[in-house]
Structures are given as structure tokens and as C-alpha cells.
C-alpha positions as a printed NumPy array, in Angstrom:
array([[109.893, 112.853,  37.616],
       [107.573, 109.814,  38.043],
       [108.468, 108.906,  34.304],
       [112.699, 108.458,  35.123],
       [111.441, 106.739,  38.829],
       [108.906, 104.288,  37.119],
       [111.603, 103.341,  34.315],
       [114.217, 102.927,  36.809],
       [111.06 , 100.427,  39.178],
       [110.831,  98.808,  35.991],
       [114.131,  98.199,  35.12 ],
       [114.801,  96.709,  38.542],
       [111.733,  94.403,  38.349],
       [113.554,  93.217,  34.789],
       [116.931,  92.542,  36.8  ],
       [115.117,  91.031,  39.497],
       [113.336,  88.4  ,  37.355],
       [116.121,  87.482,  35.105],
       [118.844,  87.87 ,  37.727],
       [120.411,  84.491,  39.028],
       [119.249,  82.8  ,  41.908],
       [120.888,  80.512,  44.37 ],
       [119.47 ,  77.155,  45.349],
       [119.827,  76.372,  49.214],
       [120.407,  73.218,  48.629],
       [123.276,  72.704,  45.797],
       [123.98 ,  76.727,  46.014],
       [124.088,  76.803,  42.417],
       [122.907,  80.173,  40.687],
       [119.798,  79.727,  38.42 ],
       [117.469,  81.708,  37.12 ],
       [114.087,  82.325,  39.212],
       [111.892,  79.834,  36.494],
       [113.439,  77.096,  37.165],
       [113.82 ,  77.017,  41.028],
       [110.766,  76.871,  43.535],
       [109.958,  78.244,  46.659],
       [109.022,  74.707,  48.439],
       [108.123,  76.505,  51.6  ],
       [107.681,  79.425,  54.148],
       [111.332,  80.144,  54.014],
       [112.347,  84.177,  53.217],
       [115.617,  85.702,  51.878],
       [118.284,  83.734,  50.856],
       [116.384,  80.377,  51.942],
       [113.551,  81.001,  49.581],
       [114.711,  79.128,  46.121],
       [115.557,  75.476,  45.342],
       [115.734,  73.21 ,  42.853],
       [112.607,  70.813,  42.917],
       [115.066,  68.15 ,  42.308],
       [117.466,  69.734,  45.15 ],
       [114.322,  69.541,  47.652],
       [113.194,  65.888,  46.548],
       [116.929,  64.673,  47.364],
       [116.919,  66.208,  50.945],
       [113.349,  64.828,  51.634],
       [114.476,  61.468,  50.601],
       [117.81 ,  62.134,  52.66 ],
       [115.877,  63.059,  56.081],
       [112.998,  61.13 ,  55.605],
       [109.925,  63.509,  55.975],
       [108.941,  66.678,  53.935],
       [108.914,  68.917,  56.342],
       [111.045,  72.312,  56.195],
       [113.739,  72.065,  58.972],
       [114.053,  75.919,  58.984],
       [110.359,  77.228,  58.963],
       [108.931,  73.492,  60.043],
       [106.217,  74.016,  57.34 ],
       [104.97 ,  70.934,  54.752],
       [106.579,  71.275,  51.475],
       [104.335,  72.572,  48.646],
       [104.773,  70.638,  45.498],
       [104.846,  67.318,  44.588],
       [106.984,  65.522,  46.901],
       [107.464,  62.046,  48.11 ],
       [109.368,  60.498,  51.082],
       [111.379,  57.983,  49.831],
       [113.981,  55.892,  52.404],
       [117.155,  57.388,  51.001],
       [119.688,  54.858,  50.274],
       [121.607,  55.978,  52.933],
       [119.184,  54.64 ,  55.743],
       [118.757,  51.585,  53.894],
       [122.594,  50.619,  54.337],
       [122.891,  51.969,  57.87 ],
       [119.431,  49.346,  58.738],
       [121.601,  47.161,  57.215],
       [124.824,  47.585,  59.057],
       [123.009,  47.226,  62.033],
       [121.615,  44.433,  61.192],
       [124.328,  42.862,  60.064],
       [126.496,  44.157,  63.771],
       [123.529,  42.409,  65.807],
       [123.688,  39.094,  63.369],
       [127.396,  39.208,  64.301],
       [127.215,  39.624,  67.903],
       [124.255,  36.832,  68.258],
       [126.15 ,  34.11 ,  66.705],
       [129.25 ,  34.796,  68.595],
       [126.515,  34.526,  71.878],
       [125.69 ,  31.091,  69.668],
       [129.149,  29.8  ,  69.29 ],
       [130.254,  30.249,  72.738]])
């Protein structure tokens, strides 16, 4: 008996490793090598992409986990997405606007 249970434990392990994941982020399926768990996150939140998590860190602005509010592990830097830049810009470029109609009038 604990021969046909400990095959069938070791044949789910097998599955397990080598079945697809999905990344939280892109929610792409991938196997379990190449995604990370960047934080305290369980179940379906548990795997992304390194490259996934460095995008959504550069997105928000900070590396911490919005879910489980723990630091990212890994190598990850907060970079000003492009998107902020161009919305400082807008603004700045709304209050340049509205200063030299002030000017002109």
C-alpha cells in the first residue's frame, strides 16, 4: 500500500513542478523556473515574471506588494515609469498655460 500511495505523491510532485503557472501580472501560463515568488503573496498571487514585477514597480513607483504590503525580494529598482513622467509634464505644461494667460491679460 505505501508503495502505489508514494508513486502516486511522487507523481503529483512531478505534475506540480512541471505544470504551468500563471503570472499575476501578464496572466500568462509558464512553467514554475522561470517565474518568481517576489513576495508574501499565497495561491494564485504567488508567481510572476521578474520582468512582469519590475514593470509594475516602475508603473507605481515603490516596490512594495500592494496585496501583502511586504518589500519585494529580488533585485528590483524603482524607476519613474514613463507614464508619470508625461503626466509631470502635462501638468506642467496646464500651469505654463494658465500663467501666461494671467500674463497676457
Amino acid at each position: 500500500m505505501c508503495e502505489s500511495t508514494c508513486g502516486m505523491l511522487a507523481s503529483a510532485a512531478h505534475m506540480l513542478a512541471f505544470a504551468p503557472h500563471l503570472c499575476r501580472i501578464c496572466l500568462e501560463e509558464d512553467a514554475l523556473e522561470r517565474l518568481e515568488q517576489p513576495c508574501g503573496c499565497t495561491g494564485t498571487q504567488r508567481h510572476a515574471h521578474h520582468s512582469c514585477i519590475q514593470k509594475w514597480v516602475n508603473e507605481k513607483g515603490n516596490t512594495e506588494c500592494e496585496i501583502c504590503h511586504q518589500q519585494y525580494k529580488g533585485q528590483y529598482r524603482c524607476v519613474v515609469g514613463m507614464s508619470v513622467q508625461r503626466l509631470a509634464l502635462q501638468v506642467a505644461h496646464v500651469c505654463l498655460q494658465v500663467m501666461m494667460q494671467d500674463v497676457q491679460w
